[in-house]
C-alpha positions as CSV (number, residue, x, y, z in Angstrom):
1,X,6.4,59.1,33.3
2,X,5.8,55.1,32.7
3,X,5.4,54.2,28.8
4,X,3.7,50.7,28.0
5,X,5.5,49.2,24.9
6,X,3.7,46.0,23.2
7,X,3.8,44.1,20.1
8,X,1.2,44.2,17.3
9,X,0.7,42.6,14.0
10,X,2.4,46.3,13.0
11,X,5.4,45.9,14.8
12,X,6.4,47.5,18.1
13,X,3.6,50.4,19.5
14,X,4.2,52.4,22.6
15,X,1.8,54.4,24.9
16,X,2.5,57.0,27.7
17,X,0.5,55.8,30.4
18,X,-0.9,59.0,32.7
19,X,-3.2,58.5,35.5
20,X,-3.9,54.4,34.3
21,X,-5.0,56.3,30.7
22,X,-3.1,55.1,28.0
23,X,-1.8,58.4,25.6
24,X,-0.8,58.5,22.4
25,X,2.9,57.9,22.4
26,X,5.5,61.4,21.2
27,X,9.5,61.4,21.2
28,X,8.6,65.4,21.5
29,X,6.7,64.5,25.2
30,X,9.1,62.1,25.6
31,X,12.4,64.5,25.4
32,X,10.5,67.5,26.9
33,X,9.5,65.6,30.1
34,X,13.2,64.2,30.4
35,X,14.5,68.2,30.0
36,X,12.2,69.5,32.2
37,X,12.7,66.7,35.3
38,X,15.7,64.8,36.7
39,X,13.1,61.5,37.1
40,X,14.1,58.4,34.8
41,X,10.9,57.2,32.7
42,X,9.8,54.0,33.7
43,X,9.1,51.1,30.8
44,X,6.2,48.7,30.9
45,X,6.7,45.5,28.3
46,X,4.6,43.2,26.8
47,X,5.7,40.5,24.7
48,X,8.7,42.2,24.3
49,X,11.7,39.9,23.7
50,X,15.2,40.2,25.7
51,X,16.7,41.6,22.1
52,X,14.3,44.4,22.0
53,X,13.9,45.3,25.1
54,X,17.6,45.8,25.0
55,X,17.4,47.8,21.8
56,X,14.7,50.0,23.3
57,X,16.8,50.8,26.6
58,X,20.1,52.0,24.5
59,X,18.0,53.9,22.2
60,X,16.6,56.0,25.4
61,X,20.0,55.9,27.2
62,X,21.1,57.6,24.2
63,X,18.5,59.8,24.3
64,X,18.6,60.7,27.6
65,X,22.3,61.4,27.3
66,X,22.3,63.8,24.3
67,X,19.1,65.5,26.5
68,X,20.9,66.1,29.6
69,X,24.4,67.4,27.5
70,X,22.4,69.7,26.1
71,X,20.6,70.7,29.7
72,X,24.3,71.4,30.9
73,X,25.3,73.2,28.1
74,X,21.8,75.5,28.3
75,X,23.1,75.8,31.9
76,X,26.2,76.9,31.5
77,X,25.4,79.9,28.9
78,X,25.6,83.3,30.3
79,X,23.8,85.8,29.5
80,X,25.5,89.7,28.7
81,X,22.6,92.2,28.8
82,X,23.6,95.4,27.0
């Protein structure tokens, strides 16, 4: 998954880009795609500065983080069928 972040009059606006179309941008698609895979999402910028790039890659490190601890812990339940 490649998202395209760039800067408008509004502030910061992302886009999930599939097959060169740019999608509407969803933290649900977002998360679900990082649960489902093991791939890294890849981050397009446009007039982003250093600062906010950097914000933006913590923000989905953190993310990513919380996404795969609770992967592992999905993992590791076991099921008792009675």
């Amino acid at each position: 998954m490649k998202i395209k972040m760039y800067k408008t009059d509004d502030g910061i606006i992302a886009k999930i880009i599939d097959n060169e179309k740019e999608l509407e941008f969803s933290n649900l698609d977002m998360i679900d795609y990082l649960y489902k895979t093991n791939t890294d999402i890849e981050f397009e910028y446009d007039d982003i500065s250093e600062e906010e790039k950097t914000k933006i890659v913590d923000l989905y490190n953190k993310i990513k983080a919380k996404v795969l601890e609770i992967k592992n812990e999905d993992s590791s339940i076991e099921c008792d069928p009675k």
